[in-house]
N, C-alpha and C positions, 0 to 999 in steps of 0.2 A: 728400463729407462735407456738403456745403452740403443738399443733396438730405433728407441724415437730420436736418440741422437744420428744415426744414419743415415737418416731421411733427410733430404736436404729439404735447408729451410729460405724462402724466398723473402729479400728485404725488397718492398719496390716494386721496381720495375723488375722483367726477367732477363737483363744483359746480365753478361760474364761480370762485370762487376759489381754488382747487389746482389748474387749467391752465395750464402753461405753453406758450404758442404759441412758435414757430420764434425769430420775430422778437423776443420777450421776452428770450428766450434767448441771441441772438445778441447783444445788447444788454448784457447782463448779463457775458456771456463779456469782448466789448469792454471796458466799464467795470473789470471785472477786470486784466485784461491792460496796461491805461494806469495803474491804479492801484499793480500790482506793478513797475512799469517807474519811476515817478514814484520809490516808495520806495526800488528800485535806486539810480537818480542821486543820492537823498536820502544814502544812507547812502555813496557814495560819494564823496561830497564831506566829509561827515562824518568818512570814514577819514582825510582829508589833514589833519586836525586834529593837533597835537601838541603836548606839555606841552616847552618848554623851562628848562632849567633854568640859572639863572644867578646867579653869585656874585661878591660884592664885592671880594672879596680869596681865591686858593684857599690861600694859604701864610701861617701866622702862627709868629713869633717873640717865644716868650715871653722875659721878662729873665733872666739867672742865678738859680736858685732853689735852697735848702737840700734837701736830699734830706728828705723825707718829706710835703712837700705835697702838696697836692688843687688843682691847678692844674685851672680854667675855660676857657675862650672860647667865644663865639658867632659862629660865620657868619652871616652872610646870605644867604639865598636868597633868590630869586626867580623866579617863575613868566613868565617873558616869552613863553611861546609862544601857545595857543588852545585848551587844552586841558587840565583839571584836572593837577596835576605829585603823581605819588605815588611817596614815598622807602619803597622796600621794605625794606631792608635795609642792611648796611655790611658792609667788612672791612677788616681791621686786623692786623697779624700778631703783634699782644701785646695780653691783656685787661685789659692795665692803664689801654689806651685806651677811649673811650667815649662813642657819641654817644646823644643823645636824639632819634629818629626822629619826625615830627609823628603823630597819632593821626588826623588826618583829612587829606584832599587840601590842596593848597596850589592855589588859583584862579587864575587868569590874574591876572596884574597883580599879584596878592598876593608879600606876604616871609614871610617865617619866620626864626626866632631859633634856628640849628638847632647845641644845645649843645653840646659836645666837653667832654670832663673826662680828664685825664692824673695818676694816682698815680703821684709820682716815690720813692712806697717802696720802696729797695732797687733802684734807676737811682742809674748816676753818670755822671757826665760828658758830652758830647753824646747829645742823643735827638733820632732823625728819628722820626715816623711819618709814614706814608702810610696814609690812609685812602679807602678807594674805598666810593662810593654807588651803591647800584643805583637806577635811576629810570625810570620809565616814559615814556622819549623815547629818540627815533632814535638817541643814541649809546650810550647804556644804562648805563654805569657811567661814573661822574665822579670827579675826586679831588683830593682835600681834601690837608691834608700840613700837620703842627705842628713847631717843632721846638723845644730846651729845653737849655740847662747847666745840669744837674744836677750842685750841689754837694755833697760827700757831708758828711755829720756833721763838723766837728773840723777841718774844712781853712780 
């Protein structure tokens, strides 16, 4: 192979500058080949990056509440790992629960004010939920969990 590298190779036309000689060549292949390698290692270090996701409290306890509010609370997240933290999604096994998903990445180091809203219309008495967030880190779904005495009307 080395031998066919020798041989000069013609780009074009045959002026001095569309020649590539052997050694141009070989040079050129070199610099390639250190360059695709450097990027390798580049991006491989790169992979080991990940967004973790961490929160202040995952379980909150609202006080007794009259059946038909629009009960609030905010989480806290935070992004503790090295790597942008993006909440794709949620699930919840009643739509009466309800988070507010951030519309852009959550940055290293950064928090997020990440909403929950629970309609206790037509709930009575204890309410657990469990809500699971999908996340874009090593464990992949995280989970949250509210819970609520719901008073009904007249009691």
């Amino acid at each position: 192979m080395r031998e066919s590298l020798e041989k000069e190779i013609q780009v074009g036309e045959s002026n001095s500058n569309s020649v590539i000689n052997s050694n141009n060549l070989y040079s050129i292949l070199k610099k390639l080949y250190f360059a695709i390698i450097f990027i390798a290692f580049n991006s491989a270090f790169g992979f080991g990056q990940m967004a973790e996701f961490s929160v202040d409290k995952a379980t909150y306890k609202f006080p007794n509440t009259p059946e038909g509010t629009l009960l609030e609370h905010y989480f806290t997240i935070e992004n503790t790992g090295d790597a942008p933290l993006i909440l794709s999604d949620y699930k919840v096994s009643c739509s009466c629960t309800k988070l507010e998903l951030p519309k852009h990445p959550i940055l290293p180091g950064e928090s997020y004010q990440l909403k929950l809203t629970f309609d206790t219309k037509g709930k009575y008495y204890f309410q657990d939920r469990i809500i699971y967030v999908m996340a874009n880190t090593k464990k992949g779904k995280h989970k949250l969990r509210m819970k609520v005495n719901v008073v009904p009307l007249g009691e």
